[in-house]
N, C-alpha and C positions, 0 to 999 in steps of 0.2 A: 421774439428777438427783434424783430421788424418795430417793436412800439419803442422798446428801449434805444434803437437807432434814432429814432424821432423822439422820442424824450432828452438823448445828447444833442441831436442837433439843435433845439427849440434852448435849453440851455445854455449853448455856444453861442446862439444868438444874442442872450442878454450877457453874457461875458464870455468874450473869448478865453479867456486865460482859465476859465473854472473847467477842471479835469473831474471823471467819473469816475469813480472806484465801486468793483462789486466784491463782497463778501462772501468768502467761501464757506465755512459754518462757524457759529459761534464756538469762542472756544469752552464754554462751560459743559458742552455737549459730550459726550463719551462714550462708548460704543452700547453701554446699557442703555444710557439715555437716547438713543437713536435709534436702538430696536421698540423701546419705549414707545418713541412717536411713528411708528412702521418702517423708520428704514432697514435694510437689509446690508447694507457694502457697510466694509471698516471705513472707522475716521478716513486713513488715507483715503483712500476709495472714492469715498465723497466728496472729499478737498479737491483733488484732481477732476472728479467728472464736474465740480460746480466751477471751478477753475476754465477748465473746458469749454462750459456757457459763456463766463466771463469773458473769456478771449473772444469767443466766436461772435457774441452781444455787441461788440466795439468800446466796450469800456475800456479806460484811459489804465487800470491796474486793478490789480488783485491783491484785496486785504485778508491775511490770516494769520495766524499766529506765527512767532519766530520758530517754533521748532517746524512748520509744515512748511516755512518760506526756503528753505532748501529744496523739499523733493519738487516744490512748486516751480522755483527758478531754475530745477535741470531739464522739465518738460517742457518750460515755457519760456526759452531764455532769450527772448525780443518783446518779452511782457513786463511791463514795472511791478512788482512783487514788495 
């Protein structure tokens, strides 16, 4: 978390105005295809705990898909979603 602080900062230094967005999972992924790659939690699940880092990381917002940008913007509702 600490490098992605210093990777926004070092960022803002050559443009102030350039905002950081983190990605909660692609949305191709689907709860087979993520037991697939060893995850265990549902889509939600996952959306929220990467959400979670997001926030915690100092990213400027959280990109995910429209139907997760709901439960996303009731847990996280001072985060741009």
């Amino acid at each position: 978390m600490k490098r992605s602080i210093l990777y926004k900062k070092k960022a803002k230094s050559i443009n102030k105005d350039l905002k950081v967005l983190g990605v909660t999972i692609l949305t191709s992924l689907n709860k087979k295809s993520l037991k697939e790659i060893g995850h265990t939690k549902s889509v939600e699940q996952l959306v929220l705990k990467q959400a979670g880092l997001i926030k915690q990381s100092g990213c400027d917002g959280i990109v995910c898909s429209a139907q997760e940008a709901k439960m996303v913007r009731k847990k996280y509702k001072r985060h741009e979603v």
